[in-house]
PAZAPA-4460 file (N, C-alpha, C; in steps of 0.05 Angstrom, whole numbers, plus 32768, in hexadecimal, padded with zeros to 4 digits):
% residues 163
    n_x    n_y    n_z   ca_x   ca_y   ca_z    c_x    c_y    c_z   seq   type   mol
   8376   88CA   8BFA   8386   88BD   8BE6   8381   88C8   8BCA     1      X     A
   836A   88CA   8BC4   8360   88D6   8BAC   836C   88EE   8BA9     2      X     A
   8363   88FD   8BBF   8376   8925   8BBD   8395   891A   8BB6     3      X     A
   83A8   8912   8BB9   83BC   8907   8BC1   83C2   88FC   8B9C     4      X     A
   83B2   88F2   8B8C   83B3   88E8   8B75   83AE   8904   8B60     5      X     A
   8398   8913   8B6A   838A   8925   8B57   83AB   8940   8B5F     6      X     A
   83B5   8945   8B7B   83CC   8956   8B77   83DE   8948   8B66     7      X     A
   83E5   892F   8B63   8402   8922   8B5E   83FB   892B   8B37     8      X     A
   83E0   891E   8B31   83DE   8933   8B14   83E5   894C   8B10     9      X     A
   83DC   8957   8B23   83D7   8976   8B15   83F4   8979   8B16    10      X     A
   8408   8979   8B38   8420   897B   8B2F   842E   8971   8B18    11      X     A
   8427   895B   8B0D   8439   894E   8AFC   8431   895C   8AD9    12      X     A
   8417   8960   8ADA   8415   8973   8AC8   8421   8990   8AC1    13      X     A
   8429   899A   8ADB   8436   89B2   8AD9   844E   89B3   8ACD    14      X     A
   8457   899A   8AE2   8476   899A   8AD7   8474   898D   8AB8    15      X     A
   8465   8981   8AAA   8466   8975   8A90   8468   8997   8A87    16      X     A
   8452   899A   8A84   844E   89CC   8A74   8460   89D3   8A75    17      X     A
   8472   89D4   8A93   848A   89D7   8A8C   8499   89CD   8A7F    18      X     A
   84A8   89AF   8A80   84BE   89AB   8A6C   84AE   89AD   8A51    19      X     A
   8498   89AA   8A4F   8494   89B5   8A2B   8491   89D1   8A22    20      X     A
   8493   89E0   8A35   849D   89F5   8A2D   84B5   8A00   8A30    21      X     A
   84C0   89F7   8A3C   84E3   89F4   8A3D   84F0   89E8   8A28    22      X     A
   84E4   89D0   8A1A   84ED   89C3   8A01   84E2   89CF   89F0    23      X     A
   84CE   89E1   89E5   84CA   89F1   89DA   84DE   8A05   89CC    24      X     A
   84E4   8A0B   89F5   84FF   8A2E   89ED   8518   8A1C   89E8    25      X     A
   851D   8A08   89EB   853B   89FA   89E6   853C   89FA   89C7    26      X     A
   851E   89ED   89C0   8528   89E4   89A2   851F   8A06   8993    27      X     A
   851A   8A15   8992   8520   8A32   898C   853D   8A38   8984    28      X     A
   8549   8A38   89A4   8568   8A43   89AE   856A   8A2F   8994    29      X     A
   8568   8A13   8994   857B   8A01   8982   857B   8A11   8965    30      X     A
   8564   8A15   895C   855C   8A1F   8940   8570   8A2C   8949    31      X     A
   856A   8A4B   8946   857B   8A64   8946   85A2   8A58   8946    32      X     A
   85A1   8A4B   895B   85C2   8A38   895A   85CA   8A32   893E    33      X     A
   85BD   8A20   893D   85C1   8A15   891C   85C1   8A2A   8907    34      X     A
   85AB   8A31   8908   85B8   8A52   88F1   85C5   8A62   88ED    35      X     A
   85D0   8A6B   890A   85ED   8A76   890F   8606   8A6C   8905    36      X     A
   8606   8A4B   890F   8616   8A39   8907   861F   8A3C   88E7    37      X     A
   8603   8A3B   88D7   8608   8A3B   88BC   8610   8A56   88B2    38      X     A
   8608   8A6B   88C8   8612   8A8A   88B7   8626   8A88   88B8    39      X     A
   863B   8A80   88D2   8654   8A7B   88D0   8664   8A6F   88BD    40      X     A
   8658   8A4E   88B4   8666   8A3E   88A2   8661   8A52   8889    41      X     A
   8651   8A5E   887F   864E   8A6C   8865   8662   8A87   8866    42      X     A
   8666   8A90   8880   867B   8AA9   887C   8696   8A9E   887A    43      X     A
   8699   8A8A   888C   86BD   8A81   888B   86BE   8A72   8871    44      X     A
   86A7   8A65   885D   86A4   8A58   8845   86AB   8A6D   882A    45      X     A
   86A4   8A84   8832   869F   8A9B   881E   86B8   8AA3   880D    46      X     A
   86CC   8A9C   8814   86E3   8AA8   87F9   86F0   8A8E   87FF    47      X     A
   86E2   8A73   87FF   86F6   8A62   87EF   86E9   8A4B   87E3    48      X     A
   86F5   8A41   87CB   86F1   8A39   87B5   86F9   8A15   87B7    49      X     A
   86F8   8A0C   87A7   86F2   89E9   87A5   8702   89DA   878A    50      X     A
   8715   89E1   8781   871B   89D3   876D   8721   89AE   876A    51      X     A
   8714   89A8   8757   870F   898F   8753   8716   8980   873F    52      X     A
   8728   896D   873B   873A   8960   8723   8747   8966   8720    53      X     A
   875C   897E   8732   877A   8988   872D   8792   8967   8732    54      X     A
   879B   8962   8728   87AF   894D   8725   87C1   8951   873A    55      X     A
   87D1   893A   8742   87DE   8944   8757   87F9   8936   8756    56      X     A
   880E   8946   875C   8824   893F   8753   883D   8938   876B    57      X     A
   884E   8931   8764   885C   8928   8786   8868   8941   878D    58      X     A
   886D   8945   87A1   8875   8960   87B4   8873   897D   87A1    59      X     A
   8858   8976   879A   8841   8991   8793   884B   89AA   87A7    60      X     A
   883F   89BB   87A0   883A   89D5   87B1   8820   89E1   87AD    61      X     A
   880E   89DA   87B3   87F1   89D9   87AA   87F0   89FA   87A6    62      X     A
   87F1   8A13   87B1   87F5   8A23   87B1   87FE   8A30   8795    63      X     A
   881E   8A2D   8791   8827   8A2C   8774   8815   8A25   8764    64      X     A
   8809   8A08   8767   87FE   89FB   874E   87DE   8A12   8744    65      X     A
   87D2   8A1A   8762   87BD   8A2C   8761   87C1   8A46   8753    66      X     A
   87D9   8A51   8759   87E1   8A68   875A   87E7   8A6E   8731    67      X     A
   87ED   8A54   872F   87FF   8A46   8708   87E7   8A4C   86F8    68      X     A
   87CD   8A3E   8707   87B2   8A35   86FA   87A1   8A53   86FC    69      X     A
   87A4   8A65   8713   87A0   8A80   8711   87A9   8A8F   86F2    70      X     A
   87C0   8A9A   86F1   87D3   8A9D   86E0   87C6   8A8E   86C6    71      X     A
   87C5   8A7C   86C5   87B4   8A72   86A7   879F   8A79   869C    72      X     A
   8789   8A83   86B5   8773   8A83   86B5   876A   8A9F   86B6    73      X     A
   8784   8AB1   86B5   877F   8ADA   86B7   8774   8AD7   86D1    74      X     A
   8776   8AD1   86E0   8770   8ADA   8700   8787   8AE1   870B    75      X     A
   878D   8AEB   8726   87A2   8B02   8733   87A8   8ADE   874A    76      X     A
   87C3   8ADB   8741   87CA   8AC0   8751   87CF   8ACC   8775    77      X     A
   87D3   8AEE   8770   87CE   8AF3   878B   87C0   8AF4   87A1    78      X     A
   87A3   8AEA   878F   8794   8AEA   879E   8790   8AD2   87B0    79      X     A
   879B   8ABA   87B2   8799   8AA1   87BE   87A9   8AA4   87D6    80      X     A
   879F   8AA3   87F1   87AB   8AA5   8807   87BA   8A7D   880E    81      X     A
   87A3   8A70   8805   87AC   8A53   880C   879C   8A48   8801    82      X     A
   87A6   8A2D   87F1   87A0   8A15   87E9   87AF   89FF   87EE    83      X     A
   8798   89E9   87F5   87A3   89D0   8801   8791   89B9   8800    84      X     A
   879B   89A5   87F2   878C   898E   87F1   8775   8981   8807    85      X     A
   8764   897A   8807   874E   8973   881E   8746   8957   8810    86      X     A
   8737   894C   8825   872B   8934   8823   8740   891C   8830    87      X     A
   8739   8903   882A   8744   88F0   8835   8753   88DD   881D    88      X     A
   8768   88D9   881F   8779   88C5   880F   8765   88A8   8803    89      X     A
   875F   88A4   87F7   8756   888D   87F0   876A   8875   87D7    90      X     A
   8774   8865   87E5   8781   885A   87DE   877B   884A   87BC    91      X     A
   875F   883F   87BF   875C   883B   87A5   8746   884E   878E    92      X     A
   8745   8862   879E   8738   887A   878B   8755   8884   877F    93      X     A
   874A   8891   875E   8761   8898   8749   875D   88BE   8749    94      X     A
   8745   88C3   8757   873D   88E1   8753   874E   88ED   876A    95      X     A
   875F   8907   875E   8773   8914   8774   875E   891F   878B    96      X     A
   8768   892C   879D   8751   8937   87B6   874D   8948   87A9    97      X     A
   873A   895D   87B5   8728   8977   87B2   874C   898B   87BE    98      X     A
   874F   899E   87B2   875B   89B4   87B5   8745   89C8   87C2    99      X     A
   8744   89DA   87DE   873F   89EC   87DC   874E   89FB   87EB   100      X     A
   8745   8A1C   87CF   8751   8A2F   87DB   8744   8A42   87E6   101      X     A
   8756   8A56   87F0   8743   8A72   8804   874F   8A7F   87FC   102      X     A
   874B   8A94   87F3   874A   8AAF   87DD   8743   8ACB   87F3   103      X     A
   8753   8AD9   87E3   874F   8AF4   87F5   8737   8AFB   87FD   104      X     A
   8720   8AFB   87E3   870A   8B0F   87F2   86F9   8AFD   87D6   105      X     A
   86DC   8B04   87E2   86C2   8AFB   87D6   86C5   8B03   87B2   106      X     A
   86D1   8B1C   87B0   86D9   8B29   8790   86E3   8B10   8787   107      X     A
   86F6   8AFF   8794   8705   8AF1   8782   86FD   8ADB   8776   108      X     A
   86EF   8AD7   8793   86DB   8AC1   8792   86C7   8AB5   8772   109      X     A
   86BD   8AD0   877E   86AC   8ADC   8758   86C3   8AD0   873B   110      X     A
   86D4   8AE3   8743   86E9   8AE1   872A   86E2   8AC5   8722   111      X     A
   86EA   8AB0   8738   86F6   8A9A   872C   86DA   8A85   8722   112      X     A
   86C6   8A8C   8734   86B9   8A7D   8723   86A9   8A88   870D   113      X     A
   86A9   8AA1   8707   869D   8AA9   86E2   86B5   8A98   86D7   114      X     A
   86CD   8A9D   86E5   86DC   8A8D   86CB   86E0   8A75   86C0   115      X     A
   86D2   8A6C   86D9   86C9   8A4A   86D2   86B9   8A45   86C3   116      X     A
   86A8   8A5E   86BD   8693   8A56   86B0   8696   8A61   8692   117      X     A
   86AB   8A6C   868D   86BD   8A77   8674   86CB   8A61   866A   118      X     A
   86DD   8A51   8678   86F1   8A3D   8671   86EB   8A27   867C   119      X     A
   86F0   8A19   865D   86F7   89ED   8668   870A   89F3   8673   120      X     A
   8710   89EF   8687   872B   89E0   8699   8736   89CC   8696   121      X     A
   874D   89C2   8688   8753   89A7   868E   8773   89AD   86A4   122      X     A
   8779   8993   86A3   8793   898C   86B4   87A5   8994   869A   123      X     A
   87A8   899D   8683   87BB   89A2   8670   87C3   89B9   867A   124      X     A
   87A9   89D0   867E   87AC   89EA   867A   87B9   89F1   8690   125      X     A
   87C8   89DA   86A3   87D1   89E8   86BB   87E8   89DA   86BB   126      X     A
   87EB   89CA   86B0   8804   89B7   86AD   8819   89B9   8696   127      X     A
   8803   89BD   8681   880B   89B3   8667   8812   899A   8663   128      X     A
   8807   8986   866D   8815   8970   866C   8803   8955   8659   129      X     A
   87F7   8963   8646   87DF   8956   8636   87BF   8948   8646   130      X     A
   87C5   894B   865B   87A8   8938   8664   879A   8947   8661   131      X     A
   877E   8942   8659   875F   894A   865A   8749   894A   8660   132      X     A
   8756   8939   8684   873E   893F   8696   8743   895B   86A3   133      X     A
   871F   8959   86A7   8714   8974   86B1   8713   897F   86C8   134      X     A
   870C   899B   86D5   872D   899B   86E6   8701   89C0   86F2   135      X     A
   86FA   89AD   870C   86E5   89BD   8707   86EE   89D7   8725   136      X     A
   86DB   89E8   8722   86D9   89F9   873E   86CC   89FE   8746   137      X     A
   86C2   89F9   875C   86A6   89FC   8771   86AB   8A19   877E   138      X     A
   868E   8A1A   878E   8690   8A27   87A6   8697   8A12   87BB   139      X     A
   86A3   8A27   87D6   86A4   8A0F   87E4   868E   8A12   87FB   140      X     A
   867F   8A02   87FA   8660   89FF   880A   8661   89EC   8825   141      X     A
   8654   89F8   8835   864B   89ED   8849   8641   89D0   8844   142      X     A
   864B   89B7   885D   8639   89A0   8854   8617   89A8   884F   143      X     A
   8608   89B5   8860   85ED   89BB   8862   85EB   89C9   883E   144      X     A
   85F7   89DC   8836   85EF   89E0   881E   85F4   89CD   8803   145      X     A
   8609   89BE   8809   860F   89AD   87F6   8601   899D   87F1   146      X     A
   85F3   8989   8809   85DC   897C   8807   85C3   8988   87F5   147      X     A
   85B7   89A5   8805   85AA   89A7   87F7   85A8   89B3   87DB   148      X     A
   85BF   89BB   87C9   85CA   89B9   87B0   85C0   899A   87AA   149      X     A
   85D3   898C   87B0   85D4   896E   87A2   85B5   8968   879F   150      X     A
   859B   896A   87B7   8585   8963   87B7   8570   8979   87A3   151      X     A
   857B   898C   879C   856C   89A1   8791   8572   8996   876C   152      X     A
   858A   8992   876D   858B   8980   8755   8583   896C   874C   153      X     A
   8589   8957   8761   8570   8940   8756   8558   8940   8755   154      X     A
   8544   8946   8768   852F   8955   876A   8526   8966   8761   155      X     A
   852F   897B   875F   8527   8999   8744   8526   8987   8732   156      X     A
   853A   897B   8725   8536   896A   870C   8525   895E   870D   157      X     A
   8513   894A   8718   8503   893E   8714   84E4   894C   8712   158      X     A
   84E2   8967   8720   84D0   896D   872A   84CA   8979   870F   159      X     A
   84E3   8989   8704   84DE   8996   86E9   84D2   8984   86CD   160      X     A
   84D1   8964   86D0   84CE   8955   86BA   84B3   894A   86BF   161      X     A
   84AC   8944   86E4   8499   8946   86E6   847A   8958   86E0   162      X     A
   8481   896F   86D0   8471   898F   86CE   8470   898F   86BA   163      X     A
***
């Protein structure tokens, strides 16, 4: 009975070595997965852009309106393959959705945001229609990097006042 107890360990130990080293190589494979995952989201992310506070008007052509706001801004309006409103309708939010567009190539990419960082944007400069809210342009980021943007900011900040 005893032999019978002291095998039923040892087998059951074996097989434990094993699945922990099998959960070992799984969560590996997983890592490597996930980083792939994100190389991907960062390459199909890579030539397009985020505009934020563009106004929105009834049977728009978001495209046009991109293409108008190019054109204002000395950028090549040819470069915009597609723009199109994203996000979800919110009935009692007053802020239009996120516009994003996808741009020919990573060059343009560049272009557009030095020039954000050249020019206030408002909703005038694309409308002319007097308003003077501000009218911003992102990159467009992966959820995983956006997070850790948003957290590098609150945190960097603090860490820097902390020092």
């Amino acid at each position: 009975m005893y032999q019978i107890l002291l095998d039923f360990k040892e087998e059951s130990q074996k097989k434990m070595k094993t699945l922990e080293q099998k959960n070992v190589y799984l969560e590996k494979c997983n890592k490597a997965l996930e980083e792939r995952v994100q190389e991907l989201e960062m390459k199909d992310k890579e030539k397009n852009i985020e505009i934020h506070g563009l106004e929105k008007h009834e049977n728009e052509n978001t495209k046009l309106v991109v293409q108008k706001m190019a054109q204002k801004l000395n950028l090549d309006p040819n470069d915009i393959e597609e723009a199109q409103r994203v996000g979800q309708e919110k009935p009692d939010d007053t802020k239009p959705k996120t516009v994003l567009v996808t741009l020919r190539s990573k060059s343009a990419r560049s272009s557009w945001m030095l020039v954000k960082k050249k020019n206030k944007i408002t909703n005038n400069k694309v409308y002319d229609n007097g308003s003077e809210k501000r009218i911003y342009i992102n990159e467009d980021l992966p959820k995983y990097k956006r997070q850790l943007l948003w957290m590098v900011s609150i945190f960097g900040h603090k860490m820097v006042i902390s020092w």
